[in-house]
Backbone as CSV, one residue per row, in Angstrom:
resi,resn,N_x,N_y,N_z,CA_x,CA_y,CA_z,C_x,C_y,C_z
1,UNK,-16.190,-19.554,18.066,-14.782,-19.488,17.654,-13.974,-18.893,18.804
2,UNK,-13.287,-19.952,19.186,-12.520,-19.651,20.845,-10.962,-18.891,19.834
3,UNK,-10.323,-18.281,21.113,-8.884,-17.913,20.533,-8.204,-18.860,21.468
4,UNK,-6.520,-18.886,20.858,-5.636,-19.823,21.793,-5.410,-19.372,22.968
5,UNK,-5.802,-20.328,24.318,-5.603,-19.615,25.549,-3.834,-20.502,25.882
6,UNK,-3.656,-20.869,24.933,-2.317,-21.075,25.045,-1.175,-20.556,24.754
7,UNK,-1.643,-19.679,24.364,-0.319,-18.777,23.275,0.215,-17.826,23.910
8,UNK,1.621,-17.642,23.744,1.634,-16.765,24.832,1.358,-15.230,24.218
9,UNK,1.014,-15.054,23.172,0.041,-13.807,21.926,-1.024,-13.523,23.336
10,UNK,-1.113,-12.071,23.592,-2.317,-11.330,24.599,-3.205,-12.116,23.967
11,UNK,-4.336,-12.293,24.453,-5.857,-12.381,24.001,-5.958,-10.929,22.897
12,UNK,-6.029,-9.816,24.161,-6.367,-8.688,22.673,-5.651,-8.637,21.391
13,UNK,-4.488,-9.252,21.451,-3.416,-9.032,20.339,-4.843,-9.905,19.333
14,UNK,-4.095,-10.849,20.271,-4.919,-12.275,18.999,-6.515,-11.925,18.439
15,UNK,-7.126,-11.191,19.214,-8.464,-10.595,18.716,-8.054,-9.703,17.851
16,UNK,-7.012,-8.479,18.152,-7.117,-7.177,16.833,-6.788,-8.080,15.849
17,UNK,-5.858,-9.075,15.753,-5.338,-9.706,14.456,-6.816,-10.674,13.441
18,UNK,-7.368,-10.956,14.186,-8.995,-11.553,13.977,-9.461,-10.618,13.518
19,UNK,-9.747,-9.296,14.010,-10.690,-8.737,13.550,-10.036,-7.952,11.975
20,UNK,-8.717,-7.164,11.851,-8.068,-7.094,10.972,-8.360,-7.947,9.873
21,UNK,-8.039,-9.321,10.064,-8.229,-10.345,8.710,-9.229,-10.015,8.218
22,UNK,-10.812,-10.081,9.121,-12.113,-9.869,8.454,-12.037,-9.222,7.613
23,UNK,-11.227,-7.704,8.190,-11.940,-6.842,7.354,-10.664,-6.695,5.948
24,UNK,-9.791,-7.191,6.018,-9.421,-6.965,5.037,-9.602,-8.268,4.052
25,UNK,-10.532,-9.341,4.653,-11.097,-10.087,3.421,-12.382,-9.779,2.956
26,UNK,-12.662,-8.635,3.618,-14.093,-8.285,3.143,-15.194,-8.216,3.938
27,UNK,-15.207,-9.630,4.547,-16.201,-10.183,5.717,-16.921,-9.172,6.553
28,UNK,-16.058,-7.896,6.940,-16.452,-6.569,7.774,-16.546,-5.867,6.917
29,UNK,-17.632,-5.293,6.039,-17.854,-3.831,5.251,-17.528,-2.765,5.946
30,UNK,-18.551,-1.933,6.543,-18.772,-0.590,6.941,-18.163,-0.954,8.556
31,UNK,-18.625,-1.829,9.249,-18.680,-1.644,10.658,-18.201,-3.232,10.930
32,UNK,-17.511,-3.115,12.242,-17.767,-4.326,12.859,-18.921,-4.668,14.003
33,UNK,-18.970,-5.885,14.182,-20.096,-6.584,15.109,-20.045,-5.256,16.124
34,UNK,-20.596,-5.531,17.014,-20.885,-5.115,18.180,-20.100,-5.728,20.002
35,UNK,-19.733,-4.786,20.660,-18.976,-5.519,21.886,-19.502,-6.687,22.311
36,UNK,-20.502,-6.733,22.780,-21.764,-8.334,22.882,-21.031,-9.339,21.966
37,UNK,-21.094,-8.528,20.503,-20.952,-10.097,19.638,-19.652,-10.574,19.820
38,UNK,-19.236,-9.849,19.418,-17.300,-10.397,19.914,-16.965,-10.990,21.155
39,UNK,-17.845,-10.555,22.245,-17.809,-11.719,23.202,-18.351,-12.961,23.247
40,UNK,-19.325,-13.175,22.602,-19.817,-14.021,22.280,-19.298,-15.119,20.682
41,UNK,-18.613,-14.101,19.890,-18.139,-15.358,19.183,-17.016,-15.706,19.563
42,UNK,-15.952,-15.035,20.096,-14.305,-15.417,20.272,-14.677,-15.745,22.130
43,UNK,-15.274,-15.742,22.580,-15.514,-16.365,24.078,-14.695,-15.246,25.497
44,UNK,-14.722,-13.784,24.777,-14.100,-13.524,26.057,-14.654,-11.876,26.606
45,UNK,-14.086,-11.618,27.360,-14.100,-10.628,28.207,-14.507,-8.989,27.339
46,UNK,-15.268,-8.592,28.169,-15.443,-6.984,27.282,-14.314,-6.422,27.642
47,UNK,-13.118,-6.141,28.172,-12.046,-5.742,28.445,-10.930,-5.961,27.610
48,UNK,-11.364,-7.488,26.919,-10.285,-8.055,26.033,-10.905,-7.422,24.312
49,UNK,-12.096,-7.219,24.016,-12.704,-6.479,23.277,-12.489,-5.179,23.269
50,UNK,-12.749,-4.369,24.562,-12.535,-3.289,23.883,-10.578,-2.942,23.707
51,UNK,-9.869,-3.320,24.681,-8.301,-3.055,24.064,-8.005,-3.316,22.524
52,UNK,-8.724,-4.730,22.658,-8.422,-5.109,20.867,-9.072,-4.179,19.637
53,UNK,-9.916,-3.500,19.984,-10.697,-1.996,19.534,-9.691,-1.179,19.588
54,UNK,-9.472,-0.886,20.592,-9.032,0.414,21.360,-7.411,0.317,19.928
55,UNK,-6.631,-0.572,20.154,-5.431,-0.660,18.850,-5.812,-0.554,17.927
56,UNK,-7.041,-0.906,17.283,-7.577,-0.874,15.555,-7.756,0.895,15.966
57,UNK,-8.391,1.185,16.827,-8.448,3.075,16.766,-6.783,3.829,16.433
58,UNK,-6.356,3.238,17.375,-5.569,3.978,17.241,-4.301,4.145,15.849
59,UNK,-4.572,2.960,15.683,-3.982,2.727,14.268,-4.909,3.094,12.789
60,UNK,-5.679,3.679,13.140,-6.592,4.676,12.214,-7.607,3.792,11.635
61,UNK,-7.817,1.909,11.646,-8.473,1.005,10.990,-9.672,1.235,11.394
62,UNK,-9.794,1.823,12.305,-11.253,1.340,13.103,-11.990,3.055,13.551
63,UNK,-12.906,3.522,13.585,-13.511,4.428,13.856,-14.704,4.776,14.733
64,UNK,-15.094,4.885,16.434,-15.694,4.910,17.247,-17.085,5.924,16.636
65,UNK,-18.412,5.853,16.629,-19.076,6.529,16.077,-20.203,6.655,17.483
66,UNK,-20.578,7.141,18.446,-21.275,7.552,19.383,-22.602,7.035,19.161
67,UNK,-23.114,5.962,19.888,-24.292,5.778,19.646,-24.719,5.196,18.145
68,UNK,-23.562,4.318,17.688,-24.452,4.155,16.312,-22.673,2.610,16.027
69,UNK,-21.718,2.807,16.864,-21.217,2.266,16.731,-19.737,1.702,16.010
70,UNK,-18.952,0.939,15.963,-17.715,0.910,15.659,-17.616,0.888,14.195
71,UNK,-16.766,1.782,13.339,-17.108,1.534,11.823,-15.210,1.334,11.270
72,UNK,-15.202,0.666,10.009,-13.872,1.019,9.354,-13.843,2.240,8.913
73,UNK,-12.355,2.631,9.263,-12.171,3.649,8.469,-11.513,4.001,7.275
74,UNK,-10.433,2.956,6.928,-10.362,2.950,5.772,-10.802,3.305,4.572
75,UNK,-10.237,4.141,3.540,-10.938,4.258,2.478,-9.897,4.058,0.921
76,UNK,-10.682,3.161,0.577,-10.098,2.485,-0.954,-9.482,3.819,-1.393
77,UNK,-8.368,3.971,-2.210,-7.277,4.920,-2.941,-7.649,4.488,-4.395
78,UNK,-8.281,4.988,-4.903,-8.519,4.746,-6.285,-7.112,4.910,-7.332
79,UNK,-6.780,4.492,-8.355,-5.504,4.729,-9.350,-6.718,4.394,-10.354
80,UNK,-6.618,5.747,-11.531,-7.383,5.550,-12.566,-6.422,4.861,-13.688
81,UNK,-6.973,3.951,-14.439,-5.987,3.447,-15.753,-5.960,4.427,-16.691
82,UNK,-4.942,4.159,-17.203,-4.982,5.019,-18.590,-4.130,7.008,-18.757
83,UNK,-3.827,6.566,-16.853,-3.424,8.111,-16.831,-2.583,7.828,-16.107
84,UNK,-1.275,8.625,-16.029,-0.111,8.631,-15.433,-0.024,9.358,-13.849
85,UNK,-0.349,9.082,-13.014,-0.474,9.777,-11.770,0.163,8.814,-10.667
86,UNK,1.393,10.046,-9.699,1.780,9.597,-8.651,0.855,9.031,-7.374
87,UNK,1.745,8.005,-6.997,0.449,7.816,-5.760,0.063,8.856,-4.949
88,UNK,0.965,10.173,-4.568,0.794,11.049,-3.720,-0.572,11.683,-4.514
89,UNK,-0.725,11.722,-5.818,-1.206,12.617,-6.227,-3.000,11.729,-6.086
90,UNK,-2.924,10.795,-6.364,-4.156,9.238,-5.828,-4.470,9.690,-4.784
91,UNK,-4.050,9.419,-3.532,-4.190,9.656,-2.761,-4.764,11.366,-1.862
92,UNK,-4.666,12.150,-2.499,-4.448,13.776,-2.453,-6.014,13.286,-3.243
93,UNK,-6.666,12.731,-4.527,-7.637,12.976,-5.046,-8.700,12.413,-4.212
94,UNK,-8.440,11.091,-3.049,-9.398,10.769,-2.238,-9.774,11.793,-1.116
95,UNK,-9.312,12.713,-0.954,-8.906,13.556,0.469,-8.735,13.313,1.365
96,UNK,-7.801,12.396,1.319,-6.508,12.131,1.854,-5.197,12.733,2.135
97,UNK,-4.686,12.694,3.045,-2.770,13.013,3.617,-1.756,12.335,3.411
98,UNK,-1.078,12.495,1.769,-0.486,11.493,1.648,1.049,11.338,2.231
99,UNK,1.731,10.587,2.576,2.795,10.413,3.254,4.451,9.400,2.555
100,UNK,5.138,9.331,2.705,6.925,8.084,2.646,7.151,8.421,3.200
101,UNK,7.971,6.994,3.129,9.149,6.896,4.109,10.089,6.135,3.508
102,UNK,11.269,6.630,3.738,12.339,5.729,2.579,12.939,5.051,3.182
103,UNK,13.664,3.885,3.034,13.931,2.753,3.579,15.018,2.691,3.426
104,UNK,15.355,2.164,1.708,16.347,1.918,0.973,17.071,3.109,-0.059
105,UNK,18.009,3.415,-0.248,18.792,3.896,-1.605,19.892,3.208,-2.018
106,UNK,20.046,2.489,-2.756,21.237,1.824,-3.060,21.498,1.906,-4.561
107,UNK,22.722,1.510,-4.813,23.054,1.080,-6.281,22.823,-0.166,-6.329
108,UNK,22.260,-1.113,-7.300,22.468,-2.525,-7.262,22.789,-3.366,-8.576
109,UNK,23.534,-4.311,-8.421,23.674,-4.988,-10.239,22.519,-5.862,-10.060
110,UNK,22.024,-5.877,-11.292,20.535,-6.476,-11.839,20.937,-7.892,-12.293
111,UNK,19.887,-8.706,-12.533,19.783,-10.232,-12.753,18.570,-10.618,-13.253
112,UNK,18.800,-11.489,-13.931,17.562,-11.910,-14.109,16.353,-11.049,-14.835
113,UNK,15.706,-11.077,-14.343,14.265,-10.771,-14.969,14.370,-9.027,-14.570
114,UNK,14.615,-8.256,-13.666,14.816,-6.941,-13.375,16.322,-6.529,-14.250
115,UNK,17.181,-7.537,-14.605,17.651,-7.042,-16.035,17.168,-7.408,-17.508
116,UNK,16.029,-7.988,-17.468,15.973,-8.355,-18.653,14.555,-6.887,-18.716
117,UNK,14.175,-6.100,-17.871,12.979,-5.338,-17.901,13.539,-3.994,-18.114
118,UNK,14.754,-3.454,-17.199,14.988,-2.475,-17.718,16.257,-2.396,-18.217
119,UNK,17.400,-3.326,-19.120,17.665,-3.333,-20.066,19.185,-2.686,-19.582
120,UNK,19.258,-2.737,-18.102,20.378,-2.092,-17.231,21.218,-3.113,-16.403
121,UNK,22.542,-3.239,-16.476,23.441,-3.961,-15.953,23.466,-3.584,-14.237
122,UNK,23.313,-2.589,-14.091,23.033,-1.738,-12.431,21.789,-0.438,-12.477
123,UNK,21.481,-0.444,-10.874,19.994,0.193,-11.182,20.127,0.970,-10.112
124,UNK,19.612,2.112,-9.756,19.544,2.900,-8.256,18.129,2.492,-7.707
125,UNK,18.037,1.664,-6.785,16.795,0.907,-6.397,16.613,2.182,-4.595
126,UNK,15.109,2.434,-5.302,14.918,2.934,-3.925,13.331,2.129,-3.632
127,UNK,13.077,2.010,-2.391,12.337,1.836,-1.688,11.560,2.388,-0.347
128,UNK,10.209,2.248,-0.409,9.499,3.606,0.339,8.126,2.467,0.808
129,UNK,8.013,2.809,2.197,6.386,2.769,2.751,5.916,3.935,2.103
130,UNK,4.634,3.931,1.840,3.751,5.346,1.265,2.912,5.191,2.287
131,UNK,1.954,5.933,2.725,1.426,6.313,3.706,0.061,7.037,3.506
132,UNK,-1.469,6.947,3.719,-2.420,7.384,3.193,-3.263,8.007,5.028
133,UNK,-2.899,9.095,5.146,-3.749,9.646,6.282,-2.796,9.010,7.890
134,UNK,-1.447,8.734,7.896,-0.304,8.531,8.215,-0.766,6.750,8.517
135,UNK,-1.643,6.350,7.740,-1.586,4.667,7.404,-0.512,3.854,6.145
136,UNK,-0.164,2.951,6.810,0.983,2.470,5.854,-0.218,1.510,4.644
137,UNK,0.277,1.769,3.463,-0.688,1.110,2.499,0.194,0.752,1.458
138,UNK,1.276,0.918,1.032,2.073,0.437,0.367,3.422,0.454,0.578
139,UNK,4.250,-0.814,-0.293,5.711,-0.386,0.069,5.759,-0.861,-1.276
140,UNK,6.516,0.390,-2.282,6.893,0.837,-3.376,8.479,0.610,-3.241
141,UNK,8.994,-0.003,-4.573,10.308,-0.198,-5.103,10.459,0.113,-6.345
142,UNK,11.244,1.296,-6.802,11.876,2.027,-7.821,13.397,1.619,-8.073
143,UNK,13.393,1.063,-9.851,14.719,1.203,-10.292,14.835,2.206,-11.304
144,UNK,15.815,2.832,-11.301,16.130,4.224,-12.047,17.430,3.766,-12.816
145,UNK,17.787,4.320,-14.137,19.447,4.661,-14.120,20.531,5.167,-12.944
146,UNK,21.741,4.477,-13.286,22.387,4.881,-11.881,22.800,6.402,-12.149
147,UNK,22.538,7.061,-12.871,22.554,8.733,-13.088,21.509,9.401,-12.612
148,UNK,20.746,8.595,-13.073,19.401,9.668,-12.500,19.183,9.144,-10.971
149,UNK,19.334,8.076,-10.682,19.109,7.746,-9.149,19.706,8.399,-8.619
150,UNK,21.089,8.556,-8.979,21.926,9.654,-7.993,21.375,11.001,-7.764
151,UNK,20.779,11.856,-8.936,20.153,12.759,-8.998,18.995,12.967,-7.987
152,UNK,18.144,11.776,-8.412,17.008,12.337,-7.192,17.156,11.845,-5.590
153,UNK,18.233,11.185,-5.380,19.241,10.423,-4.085,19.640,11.913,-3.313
154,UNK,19.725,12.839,-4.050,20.080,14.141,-2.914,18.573,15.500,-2.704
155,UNK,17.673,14.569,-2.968,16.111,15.378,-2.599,15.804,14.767,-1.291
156,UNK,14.976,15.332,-0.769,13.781,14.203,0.618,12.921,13.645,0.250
157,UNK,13.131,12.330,-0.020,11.959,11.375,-1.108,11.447,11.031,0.186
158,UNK,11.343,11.310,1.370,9.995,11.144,2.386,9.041,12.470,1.881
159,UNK,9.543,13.429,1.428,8.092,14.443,1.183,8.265,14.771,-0.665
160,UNK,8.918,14.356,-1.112,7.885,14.825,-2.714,8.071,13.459,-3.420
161,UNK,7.495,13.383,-4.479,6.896,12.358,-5.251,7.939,12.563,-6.680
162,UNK,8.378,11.197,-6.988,9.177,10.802,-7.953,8.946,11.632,-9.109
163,UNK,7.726,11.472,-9.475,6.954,11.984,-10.988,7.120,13.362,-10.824
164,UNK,7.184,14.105,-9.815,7.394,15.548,-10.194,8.666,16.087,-10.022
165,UNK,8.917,15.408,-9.427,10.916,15.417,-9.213,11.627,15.400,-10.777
166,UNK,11.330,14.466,-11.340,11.601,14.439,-12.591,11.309,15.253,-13.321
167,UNK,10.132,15.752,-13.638,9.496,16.744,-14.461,10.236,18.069,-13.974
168,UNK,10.394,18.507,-12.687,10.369,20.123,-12.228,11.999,20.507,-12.272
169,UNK,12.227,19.134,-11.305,14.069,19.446,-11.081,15.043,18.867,-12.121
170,UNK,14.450,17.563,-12.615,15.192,16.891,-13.358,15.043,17.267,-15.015
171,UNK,13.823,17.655,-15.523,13.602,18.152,-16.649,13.335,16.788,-17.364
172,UNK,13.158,15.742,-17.451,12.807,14.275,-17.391,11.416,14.094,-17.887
173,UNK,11.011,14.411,-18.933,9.305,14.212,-19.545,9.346,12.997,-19.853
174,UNK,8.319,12.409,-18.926,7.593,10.993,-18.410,6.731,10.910,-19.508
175,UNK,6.338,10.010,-20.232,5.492,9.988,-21.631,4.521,8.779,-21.738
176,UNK,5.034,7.590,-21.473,4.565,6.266,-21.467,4.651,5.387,-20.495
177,UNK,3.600,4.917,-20.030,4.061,3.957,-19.203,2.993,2.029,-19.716
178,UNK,3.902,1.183,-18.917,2.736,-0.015,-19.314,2.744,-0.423,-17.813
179,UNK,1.679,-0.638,-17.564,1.307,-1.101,-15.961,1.003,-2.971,-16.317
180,UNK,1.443,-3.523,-15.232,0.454,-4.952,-15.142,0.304,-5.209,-13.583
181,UNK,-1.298,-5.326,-13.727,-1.452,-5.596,-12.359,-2.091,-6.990,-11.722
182,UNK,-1.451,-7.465,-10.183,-2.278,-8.800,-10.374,-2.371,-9.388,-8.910
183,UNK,-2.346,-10.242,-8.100,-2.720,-10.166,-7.184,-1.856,-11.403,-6.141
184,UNK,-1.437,-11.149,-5.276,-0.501,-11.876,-4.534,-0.279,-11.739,-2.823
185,UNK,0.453,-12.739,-2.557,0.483,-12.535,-1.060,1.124,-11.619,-0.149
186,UNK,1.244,-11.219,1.153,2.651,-10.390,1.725,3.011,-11.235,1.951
187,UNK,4.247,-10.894,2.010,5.588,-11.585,2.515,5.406,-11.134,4.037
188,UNK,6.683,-11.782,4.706,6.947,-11.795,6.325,7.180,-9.775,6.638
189,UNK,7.994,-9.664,5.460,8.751,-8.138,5.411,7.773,-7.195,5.889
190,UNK,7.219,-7.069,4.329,6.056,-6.065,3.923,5.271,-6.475,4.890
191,UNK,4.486,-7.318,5.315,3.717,-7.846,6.316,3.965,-7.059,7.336
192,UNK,5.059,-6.853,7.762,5.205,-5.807,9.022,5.405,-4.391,8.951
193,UNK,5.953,-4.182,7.524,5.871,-2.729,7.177,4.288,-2.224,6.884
194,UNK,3.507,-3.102,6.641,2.310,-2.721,6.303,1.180,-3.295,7.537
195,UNK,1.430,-3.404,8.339,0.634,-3.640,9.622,-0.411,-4.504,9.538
196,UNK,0.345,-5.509,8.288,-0.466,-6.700,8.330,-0.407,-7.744,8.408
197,UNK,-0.928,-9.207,8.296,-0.732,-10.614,8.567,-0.202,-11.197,7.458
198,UNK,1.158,-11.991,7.872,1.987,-12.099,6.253,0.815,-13.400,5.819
199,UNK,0.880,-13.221,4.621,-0.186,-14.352,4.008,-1.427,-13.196,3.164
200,UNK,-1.352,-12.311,3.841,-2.747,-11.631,3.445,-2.422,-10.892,2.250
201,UNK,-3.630,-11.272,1.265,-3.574,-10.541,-0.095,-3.453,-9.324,-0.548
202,UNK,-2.560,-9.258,-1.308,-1.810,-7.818,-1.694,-2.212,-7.915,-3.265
203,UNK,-2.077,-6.432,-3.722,-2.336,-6.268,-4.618,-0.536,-5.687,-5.411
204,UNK,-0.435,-6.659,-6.128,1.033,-5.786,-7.120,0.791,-5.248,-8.118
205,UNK,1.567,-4.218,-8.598,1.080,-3.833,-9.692,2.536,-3.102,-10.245
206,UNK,3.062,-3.317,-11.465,4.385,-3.373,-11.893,4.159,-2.618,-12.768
207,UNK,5.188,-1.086,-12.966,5.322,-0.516,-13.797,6.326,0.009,-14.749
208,UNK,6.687,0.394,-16.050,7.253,0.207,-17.207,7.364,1.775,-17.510
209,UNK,8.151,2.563,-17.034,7.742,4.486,-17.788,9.281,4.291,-18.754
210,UNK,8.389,5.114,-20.069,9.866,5.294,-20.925,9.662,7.098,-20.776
211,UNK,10.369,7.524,-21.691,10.650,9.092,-21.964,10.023,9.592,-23.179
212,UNK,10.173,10.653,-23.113,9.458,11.266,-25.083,10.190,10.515,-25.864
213,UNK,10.966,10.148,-25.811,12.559,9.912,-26.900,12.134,8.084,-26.623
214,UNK,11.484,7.118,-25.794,11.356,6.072,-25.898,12.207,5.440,-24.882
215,UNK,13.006,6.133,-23.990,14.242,5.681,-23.406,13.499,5.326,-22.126
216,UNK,14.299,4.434,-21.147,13.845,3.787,-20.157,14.171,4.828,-19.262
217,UNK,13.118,5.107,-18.107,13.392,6.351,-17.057,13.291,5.324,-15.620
218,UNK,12.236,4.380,-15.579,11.726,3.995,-14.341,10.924,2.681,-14.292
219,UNK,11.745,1.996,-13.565,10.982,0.473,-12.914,10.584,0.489,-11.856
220,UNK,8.935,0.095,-11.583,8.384,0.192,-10.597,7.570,-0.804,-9.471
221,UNK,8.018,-1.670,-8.453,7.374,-2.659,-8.323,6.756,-2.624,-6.900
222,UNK,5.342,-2.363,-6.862,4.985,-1.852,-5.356,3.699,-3.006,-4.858
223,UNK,3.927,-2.459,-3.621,2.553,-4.019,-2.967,1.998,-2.938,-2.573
224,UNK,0.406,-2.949,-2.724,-0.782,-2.100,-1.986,-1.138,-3.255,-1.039
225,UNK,-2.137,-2.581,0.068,-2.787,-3.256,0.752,-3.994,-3.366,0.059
226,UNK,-5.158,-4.637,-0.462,-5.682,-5.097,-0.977,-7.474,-4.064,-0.537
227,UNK,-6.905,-3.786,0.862,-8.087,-3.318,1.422,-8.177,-1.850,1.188
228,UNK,-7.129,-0.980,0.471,-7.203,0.415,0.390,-6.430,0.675,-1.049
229,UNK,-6.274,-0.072,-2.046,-6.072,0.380,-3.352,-7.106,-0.271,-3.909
230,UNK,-7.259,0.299,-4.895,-8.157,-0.135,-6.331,-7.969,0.423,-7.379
231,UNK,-8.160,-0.177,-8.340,-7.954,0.514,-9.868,-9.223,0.734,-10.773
232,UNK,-9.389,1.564,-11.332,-10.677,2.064,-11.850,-10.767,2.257,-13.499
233,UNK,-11.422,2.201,-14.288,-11.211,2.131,-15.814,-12.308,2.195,-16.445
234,UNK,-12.809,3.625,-17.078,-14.112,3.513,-17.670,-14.039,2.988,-19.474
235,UNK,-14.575,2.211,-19.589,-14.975,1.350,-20.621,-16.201,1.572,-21.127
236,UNK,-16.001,1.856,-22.801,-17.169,2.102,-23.803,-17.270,0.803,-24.488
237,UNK,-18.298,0.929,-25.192,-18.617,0.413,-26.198,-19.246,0.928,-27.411
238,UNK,-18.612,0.531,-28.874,-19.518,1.199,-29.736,-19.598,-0.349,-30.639
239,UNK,-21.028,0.285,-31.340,-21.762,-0.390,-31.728,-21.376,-0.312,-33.527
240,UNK,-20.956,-1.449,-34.125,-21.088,-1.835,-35.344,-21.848,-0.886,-36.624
């Protein structure tokens, strides 16, 4: 498997982007090949190998191990079902450094299907990269009431987490939520906010929080990277 010697894409570019796909389709578990093999399957230079390394390091994907060899470093972010927990707080349970970055705050009038969900003519839509060990792994979009958006619009939503904002400052008891989760592509956007190849499978997962009282607090619509979220759910059975 040659790369394009036509493109004007580096060779190493076009290799980290190769080796990236693997592993976030799976193809690369624990480790990748070896310098040898990569020259030998993509046809080129140990120079063009190791730079294309050398960027997966530095971008935290890839992990140099002395004598034993190149490994991922990545590690899946578990979200348990059934329990209400911020991603900061997910992330904090893997031991992990969790991180945002806010993008967006706006007011916006709703349409469609984001008015027919939270039941609001205008919404305070914020939007955030989240960040797991200063790796980008999701970009999260929140609609709020335009009261309460304003409210948490004068905190630093790059360092605390929605769910406790509400609870501590806002006085806002979070009670219910309905999640649906399912599986889809990046876009061109997210693709670059998330340091990945648009096309590559994302995981969405859309959420529904009301209040004690039943009232709508929060719409939630975020893309994980496929290769570092997962959802977890222990399941019984009883017997007749």
């Amino acid at each position: 498997m040659s790369l394009d010697y036509t493109n004007s894409i580096p060779l190493h570019v076009q290799l980290k982007q190769k080796i990236e796909q693997k592993i976030y389709d799976g193809h690369y578990i624990d480790k990748i090949p070896s310098e040898r093999e990569l020259m030998d399957e993509y046809y080129v230079s140990r120079s063009t190998v190791r730079q294309a390394i050398e960027y997966l390091v530095r971008e935290g994907i890839l992990v140099r191990k002395a004598g034993k060899g190149t490994f991922i470093a990545i590690r899946t972010i578990n979200d348990w079902l059934g329990s209400l927990h911020s991603t900061s707080e997910n992330i904090e349970k893997m031991g992990m450094s969790p991180g945002a970055k806010l993008i967006t705050s706006e007011v916006l009038e709703l349409f469609g299907r984001l008015k027919d969900i939270t039941g609001l003519d205008k919404a305070h839509h914020f939007k955030r990269i989240r960040y797991a060990n200063d790796i980008p792994m999701g970009v999260e979009r929140h609609y709020y009431p335009v009261e309460l958006g304003r409210k948490l619009s004068h905190f630093d939503l790059d360092q605390e987490a929605f769910y406790e904002l509400l609870e501590r400052e806002l006085n806002v008891k979070t009670f219910q939520a309905e999640q649906e989760i399912r599986a889809g592509t990046a876009t061109r956007r997210d693709a670059e906010l998330l340091h990945i190849t648009e096309g590559t499978s994302i995981m969405i997962a859309e959420r529904i929080i009301t209040d004690m009282n039943g009232e709508f607090v929060e719409f939630e619509r975020a893309h994980y990277r496929a290769d570092m979220y997962s959802f977890k759910i222990t399941l019984s059975r009883h017997s007749r």
